[in-house]
C-alpha positions as CSV (number, residue, x, y, z in Angstrom):
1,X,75.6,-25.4,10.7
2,X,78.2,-28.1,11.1
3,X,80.5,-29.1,8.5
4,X,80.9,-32.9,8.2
5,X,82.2,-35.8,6.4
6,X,80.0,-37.3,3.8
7,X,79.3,-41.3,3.8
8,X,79.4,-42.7,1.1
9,X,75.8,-43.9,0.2
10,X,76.7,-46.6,-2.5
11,X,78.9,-48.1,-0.4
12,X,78.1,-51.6,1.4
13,X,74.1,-50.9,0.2
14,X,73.3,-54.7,-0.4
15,X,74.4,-54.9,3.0
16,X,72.4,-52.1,4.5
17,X,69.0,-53.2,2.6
18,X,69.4,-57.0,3.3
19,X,69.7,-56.0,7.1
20,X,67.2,-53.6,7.8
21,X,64.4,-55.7,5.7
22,X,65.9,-58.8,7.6
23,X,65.2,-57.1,10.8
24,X,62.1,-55.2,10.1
25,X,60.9,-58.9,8.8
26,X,61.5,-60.1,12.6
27,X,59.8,-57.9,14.1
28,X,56.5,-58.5,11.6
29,X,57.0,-63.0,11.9
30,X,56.9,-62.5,15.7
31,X,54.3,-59.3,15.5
32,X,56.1,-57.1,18.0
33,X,56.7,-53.7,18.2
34,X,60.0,-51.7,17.9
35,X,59.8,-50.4,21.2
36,X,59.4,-51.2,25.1
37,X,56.6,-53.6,26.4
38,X,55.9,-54.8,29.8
39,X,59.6,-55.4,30.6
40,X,60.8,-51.4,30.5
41,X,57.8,-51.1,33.3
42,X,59.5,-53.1,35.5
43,X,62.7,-52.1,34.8
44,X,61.6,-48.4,35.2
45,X,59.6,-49.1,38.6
46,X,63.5,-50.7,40.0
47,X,65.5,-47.7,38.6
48,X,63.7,-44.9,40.4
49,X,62.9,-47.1,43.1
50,X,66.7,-48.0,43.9
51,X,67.5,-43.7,43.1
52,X,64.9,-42.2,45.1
53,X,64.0,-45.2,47.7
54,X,67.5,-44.5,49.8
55,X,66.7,-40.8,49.3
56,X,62.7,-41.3,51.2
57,X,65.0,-43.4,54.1
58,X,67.2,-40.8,54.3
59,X,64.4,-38.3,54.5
60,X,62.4,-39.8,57.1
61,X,64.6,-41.3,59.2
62,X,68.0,-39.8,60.4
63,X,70.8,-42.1,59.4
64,X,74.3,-42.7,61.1
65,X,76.8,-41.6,59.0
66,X,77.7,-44.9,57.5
67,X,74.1,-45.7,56.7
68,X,73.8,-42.4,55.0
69,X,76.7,-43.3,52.8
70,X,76.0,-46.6,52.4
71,X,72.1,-45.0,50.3
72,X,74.3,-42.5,48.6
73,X,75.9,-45.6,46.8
74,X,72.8,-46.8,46.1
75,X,72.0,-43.8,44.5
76,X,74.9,-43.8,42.8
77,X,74.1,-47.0,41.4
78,X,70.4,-45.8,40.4
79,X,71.6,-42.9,38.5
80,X,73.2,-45.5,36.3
81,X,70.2,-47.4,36.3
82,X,67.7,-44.2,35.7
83,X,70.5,-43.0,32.7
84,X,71.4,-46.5,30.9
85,X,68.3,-48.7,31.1
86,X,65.3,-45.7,31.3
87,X,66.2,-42.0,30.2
88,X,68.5,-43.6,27.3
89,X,65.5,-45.4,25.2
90,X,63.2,-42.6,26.3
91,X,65.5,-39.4,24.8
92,X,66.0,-42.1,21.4
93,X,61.7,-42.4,21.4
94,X,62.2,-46.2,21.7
95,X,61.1,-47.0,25.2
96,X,57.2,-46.3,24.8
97,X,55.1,-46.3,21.2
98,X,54.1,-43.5,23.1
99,X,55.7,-40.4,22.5
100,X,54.5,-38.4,25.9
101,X,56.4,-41.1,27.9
102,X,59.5,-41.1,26.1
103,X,59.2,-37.3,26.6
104,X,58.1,-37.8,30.3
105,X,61.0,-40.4,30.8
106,X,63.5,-38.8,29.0
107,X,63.7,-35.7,31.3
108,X,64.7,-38.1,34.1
109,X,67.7,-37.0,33.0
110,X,67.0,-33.8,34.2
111,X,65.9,-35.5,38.0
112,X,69.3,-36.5,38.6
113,X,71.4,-33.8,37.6
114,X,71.9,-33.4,33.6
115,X,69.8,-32.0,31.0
116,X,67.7,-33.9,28.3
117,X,68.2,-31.4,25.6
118,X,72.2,-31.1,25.9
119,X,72.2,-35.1,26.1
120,X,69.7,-35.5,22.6
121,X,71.9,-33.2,20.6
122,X,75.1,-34.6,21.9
123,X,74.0,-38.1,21.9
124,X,71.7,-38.8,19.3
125,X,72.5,-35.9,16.8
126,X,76.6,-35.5,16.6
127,X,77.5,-39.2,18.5
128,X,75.2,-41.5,16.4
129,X,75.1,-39.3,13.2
130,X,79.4,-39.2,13.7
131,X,81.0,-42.2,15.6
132,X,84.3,-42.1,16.1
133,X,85.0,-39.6,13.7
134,X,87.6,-36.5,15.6
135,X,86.1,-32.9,15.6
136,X,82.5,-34.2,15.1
137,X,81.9,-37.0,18.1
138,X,81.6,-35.3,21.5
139,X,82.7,-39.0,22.9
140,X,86.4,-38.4,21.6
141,X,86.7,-34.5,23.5
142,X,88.2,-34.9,27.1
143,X,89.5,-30.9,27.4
144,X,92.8,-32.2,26.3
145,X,93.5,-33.9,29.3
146,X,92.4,-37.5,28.1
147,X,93.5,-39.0,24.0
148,X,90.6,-41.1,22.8
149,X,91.9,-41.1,19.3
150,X,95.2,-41.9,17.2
151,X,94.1,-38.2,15.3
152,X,94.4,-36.1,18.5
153,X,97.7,-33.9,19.2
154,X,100.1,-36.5,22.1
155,X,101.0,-33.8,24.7
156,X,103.0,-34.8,27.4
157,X,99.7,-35.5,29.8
158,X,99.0,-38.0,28.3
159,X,101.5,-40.0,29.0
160,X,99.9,-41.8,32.4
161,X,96.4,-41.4,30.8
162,X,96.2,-45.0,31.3
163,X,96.7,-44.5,35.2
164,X,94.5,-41.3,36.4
165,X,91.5,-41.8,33.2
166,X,89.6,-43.8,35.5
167,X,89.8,-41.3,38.6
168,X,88.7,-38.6,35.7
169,X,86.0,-41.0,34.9
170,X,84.5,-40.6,38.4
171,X,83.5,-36.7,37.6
172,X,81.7,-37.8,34.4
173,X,78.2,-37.7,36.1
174,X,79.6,-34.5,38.7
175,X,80.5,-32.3,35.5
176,X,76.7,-32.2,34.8
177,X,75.9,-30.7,37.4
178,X,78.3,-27.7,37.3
179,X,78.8,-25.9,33.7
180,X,79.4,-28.9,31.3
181,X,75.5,-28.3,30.1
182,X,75.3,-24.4,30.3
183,X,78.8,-24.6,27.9
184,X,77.2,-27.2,25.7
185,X,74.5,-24.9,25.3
186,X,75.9,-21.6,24.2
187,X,78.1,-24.1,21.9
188,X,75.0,-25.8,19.9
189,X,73.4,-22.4,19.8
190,X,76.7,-21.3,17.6
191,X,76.8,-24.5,15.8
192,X,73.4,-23.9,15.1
193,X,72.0,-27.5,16.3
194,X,69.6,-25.7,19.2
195,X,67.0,-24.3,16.4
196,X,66.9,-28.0,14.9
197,X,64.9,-29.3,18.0
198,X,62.3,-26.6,18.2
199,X,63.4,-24.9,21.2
200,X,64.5,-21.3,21.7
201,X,67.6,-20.8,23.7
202,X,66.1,-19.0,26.0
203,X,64.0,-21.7,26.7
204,X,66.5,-24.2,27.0
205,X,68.7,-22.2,29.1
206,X,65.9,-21.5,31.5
207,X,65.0,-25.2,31.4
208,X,68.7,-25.9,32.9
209,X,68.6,-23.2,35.4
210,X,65.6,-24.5,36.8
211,X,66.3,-27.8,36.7
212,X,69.8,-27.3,38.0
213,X,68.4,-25.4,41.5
214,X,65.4,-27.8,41.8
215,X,68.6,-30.7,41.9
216,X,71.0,-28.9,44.1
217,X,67.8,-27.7,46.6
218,X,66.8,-31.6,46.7
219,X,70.3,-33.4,47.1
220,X,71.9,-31.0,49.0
221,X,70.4,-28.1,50.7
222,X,67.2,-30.3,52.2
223,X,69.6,-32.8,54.2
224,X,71.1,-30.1,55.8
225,X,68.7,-27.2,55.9
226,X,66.1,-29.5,56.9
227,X,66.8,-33.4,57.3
228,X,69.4,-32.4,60.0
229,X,72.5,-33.9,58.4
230,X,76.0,-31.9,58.3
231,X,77.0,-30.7,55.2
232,X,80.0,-33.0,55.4
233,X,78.5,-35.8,55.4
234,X,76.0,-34.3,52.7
235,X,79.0,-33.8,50.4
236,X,80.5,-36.7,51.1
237,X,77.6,-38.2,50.0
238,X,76.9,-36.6,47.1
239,X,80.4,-37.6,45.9
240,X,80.4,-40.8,46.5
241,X,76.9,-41.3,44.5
242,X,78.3,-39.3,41.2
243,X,81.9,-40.8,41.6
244,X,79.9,-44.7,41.5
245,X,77.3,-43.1,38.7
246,X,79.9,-41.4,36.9
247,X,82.7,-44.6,37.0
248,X,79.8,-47.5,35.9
249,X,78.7,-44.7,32.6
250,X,82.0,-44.8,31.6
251,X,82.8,-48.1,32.0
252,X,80.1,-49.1,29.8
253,X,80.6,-46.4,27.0
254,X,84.2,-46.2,27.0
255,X,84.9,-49.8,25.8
256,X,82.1,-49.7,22.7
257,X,83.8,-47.1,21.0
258,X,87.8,-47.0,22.0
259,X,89.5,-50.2,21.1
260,X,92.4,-50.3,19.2
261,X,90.9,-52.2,17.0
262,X,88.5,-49.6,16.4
263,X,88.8,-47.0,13.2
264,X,88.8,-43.7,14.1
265,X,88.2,-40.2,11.0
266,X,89.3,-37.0,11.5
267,X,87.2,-34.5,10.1
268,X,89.4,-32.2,9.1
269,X,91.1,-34.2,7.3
270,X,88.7,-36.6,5.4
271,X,85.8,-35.6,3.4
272,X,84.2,-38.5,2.3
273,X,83.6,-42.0,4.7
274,X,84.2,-44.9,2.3
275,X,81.3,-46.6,4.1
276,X,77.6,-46.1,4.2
277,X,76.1,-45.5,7.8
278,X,75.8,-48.9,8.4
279,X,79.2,-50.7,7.9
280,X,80.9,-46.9,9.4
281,X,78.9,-48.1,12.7
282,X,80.1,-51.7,12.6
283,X,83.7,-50.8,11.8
284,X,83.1,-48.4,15.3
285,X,81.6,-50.2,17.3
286,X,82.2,-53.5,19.6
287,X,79.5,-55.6,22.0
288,X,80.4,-57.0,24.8
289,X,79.7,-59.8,27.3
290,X,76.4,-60.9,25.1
291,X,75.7,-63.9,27.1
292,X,75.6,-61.8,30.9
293,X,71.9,-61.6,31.2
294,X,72.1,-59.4,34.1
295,X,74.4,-57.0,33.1
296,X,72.5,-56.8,29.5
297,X,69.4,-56.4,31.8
298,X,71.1,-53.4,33.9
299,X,72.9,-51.7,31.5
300,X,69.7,-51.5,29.0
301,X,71.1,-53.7,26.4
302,X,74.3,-51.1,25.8
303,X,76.4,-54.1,26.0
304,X,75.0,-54.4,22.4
305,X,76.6,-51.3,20.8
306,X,76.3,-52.6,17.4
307,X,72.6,-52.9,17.6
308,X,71.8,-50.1,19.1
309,X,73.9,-47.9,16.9
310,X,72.7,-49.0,13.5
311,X,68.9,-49.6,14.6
312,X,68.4,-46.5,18.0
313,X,64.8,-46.2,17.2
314,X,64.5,-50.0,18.6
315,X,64.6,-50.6,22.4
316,X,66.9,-52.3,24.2
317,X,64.9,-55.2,25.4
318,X,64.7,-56.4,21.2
319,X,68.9,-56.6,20.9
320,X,69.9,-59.9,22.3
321,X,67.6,-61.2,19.6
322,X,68.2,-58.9,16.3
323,X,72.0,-59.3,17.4
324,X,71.8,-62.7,15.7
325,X,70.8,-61.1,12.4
326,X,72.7,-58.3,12.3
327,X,75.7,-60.7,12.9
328,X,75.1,-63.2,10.5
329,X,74.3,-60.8,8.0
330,X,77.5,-58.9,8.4
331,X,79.4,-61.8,7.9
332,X,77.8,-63.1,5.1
333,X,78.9,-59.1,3.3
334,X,82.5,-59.9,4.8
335,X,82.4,-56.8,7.6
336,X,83.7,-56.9,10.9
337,X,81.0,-57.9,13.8
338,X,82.8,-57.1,16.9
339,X,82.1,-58.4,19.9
340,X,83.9,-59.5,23.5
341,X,83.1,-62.5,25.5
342,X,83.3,-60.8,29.0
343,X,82.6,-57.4,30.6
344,X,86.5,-57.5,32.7
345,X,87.9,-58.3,28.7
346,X,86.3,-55.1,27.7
347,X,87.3,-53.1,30.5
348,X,91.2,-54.1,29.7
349,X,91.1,-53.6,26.2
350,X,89.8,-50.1,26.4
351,X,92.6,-50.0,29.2
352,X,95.2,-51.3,26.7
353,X,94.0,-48.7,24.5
354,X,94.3,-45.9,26.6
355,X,97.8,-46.7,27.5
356,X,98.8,-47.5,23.5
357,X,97.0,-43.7,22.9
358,X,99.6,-42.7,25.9
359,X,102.4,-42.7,23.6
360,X,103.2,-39.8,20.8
361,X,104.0,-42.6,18.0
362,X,100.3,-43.6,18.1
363,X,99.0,-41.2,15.6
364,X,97.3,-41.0,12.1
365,X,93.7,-42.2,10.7
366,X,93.2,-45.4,10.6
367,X,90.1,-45.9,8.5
């Protein structure tokens, strides 16, 4: 099992109890329920219409070239769609009260190229249970090649982070369907984390086997063995939809968790978080653009980090309005509330903080 920092339960409590019966009051004045209603229909009907409607054109009718990439960027932009607004609430069992369809819609994952399990464990298990805290939070690893965090080791690659991070960024979506899942894997079964969500790892490993040839025989062997496309075009194709998937995931991820202004642990070297759960997540965690309606409505609310990391069994379609509590609340308890006017402001601080990470003198812990 995994070894990890402690929070520290007494910490900021007035705080935590005040919000959650603030916002559990909301939800029982206005008689809603936590999770999805009509709205993540819709919303669902769009996603895997805009993934696998260019697919059927594609299928049925033999595109020119230029047609055939300009549905692969569709697709790209569905797989965004399908993995921010849909597969996201399903795999945290807040887009449906029932639990079949989260199940059902959380494997969508699994349609368009990753793996439910890998995601649940690395997600909701070590990124939610550790943000921001080095060793712990899969979000901070890049292989070396990229420095999220003030904690990790400068080596001299880093130095132009700030310039190729984004082209890296591209492959986010690509690495899925190689090994990144099969390594994860073999890596939870050591840590001990695959036994916690009542699967055998045989069963999970087949699961990604299978899944992983059903979504290489669909994207890529049909349109050439049998749609009549060349495999250039195929590949090219298949590219260009996880480069776009790949760049618009990052782009909304990225900036919630790595701003300088952000506090970063390292596990190794602290034992005890001198917060409780909820002020660690505020003190790691930045919205932005609130006020973009159609960005909150594409990006399934992730614009509001802050609510969705303190309350992840509530769906997205709730935040805009709970985000008024949980900010007036943390002010009134003096913590940080965090959150950027604009999507492009965002984007450039996370920018700015990649370059600042860029340099060896940026080091030690700041929280």
């Amino acid at each position: 099992m995994i070894a990890a920092p402690k929070f520290n339960r007494k910490a900021n409590q007035e705080f935590a109890r005040a919000l959650r019966q603030r916002v559990n009051q909301y939800f029982e004045d206005n008689n809603k329920k936590r999770t999805g209603d009509y709205r993540m229909a819709i919303k669902a009907i769009v996603m895997f219409s805009l993934y696998f409607g260019p697919y059927v054109l594609m299928a049925t009718i033999h595109l020119p070239p230029a047609l055939y990439l300009l549905c692969s960027t569709l697709m790209g932009i569905g797989v965004a769609g399908i993995g921010l607004a849909i597969m996201h609430d399903a795999n945290h069992g807040s887009l449906s009260s029932k639990r079949w369809l989260n199940s059902a819609l959380g494997y969508s994952l699994n349609l368009i190229g990753g793996n439910a399990l890998s995601w649940k464990i690395q997600h909701n298990v070590l990124h939610h249970s550790f943000t921001n805290i080095r060793g712990l939070d899969e979000d901070l690893e890049a292989g070396n090649i990229l420095r999220f965090t003030p904690d990790e080791p400068w080596k001299k690659r880093h130095r132009n982070q700030h310039i190729y991070a984004w082209f890296l960024y591209s492959f986010m979506t690509f690495s899925w369907v190689l090994l990144k899942d099969f390594v994860r894997l073999k890596k939870y079964q050591d840590r001990g984390l695959i036994q916690g969500q009542g699967v055998s790892y045989f069963g999970a490993f087949m699961t990604i086997l299978v899944s992983k040839v059903f979504y290489i025989a669909y994207m890529l062997v049909l349109p050439i063995a049998v749609f009549g496309y060349s495999w250039p075009l195929v590949l090219g194709g298949f590219l260009i939809m996880h480069a776009i998937g790949g760049l618009m995931l990052a782009a909304i991820f990225q900036p919630a968790h790595i701003l300088d202004e952000h506090e970063f642990v390292d596990s190794d070297e602290v034992k005890e978080i001198q917060d409780c759960y909820e002020s660690h997540q505020l003190k790691t965690t930045s919205n932005f653009a609130p006020r973009n309606r159609i960005l909150t409505w594409f990006v399934g609310g992730l614009n509001y980090q802050v609510e969705h990391h303190i309350f992840p069994s509530i769906c997205h379609v709730h935040y805009p309005a709970i985000s008024k509590i949980v900010r007036e609340t943390a002010e009134e308890y003096n913590l940080p509330y965090r959150s950027i006017e604009t999507f492009g402001g965002a984007i450039s601080l996370h920018q700015r903080m990649l370059k600042k990470l860029s340099y060896p003198e940026t080091t030690g812990v700041a929280a």
